[in-house]
N, C-alpha and C positions, 0 to 999 in steps of 0.2 A: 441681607434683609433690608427691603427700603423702608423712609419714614414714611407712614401713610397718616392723613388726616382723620381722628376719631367719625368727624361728620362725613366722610367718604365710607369709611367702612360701614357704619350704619345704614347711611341710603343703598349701596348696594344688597345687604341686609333685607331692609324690607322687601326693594324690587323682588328681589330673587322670592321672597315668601308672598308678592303680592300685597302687602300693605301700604304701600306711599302711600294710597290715597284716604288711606284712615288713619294713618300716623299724622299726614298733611290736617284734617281736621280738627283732629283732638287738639294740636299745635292751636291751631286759628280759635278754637272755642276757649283754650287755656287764655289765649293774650286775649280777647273777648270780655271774657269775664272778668279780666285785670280793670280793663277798660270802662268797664258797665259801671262799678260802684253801687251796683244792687237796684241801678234802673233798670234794667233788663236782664236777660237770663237766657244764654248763648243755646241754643237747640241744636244745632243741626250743619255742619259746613258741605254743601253739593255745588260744583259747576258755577265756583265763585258768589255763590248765595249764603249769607249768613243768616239762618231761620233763629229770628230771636225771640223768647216767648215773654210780654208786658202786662200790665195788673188790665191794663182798660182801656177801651180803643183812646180816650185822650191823652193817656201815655202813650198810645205809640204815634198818635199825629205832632208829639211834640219829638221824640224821636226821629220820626221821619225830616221835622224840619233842620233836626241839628245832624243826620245820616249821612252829607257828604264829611263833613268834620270827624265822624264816628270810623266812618272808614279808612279815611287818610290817618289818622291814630294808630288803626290797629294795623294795616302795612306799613306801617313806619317803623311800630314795633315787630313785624314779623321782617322786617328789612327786605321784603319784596310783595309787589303789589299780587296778593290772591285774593282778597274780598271787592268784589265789585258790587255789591247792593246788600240789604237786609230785606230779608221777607218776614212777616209781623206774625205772631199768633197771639190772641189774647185769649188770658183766662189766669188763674189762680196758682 
């Protein structure tokens, strides 16, 4: 019997059920949220898009100015780069 890697056995796992790409999300909205500290509030991981939902569009323009910073954080924590932008939704 060989040693296999737990994260090996897992990802084959999903593939085979068709989930990497929703397993890969939850992953990115978990570190997200780490990240956020309760300024924003991770929605949505698609096609390297992180939809984050903010109180007010002046939170998300301050957001947006600190966004390349927001996203080298959270690939840094995920240890490979999958978030290339935020897309904003406001409301409550």
């Amino acid at each position: 019997m060989r040693n296999e890697n737990i994260k090996n056995i897992l990802n084959r796992r999903l593939a085979h059920y068709g989930l990497e790409k929703t397993a890969t999300a939850v992953r990115v909205c978990e570190v997200a949220t780490k990240i956020a500290a309760g300024e924003f509030e991770p929605i949505s991981f698609r096609r390297g898009n992180l939809k984050i939902k903010v109180k007010s569009a002046a939170k998300a323009h301050l957001i947006r100015l600190g966004q390349g910073e927001i996203v080298k954080k959270i690939n840094r924590e995920l240890g490979e780069d999958l978030v290339k932008g935020l897309v904003f939704a406001i409301g409550s």
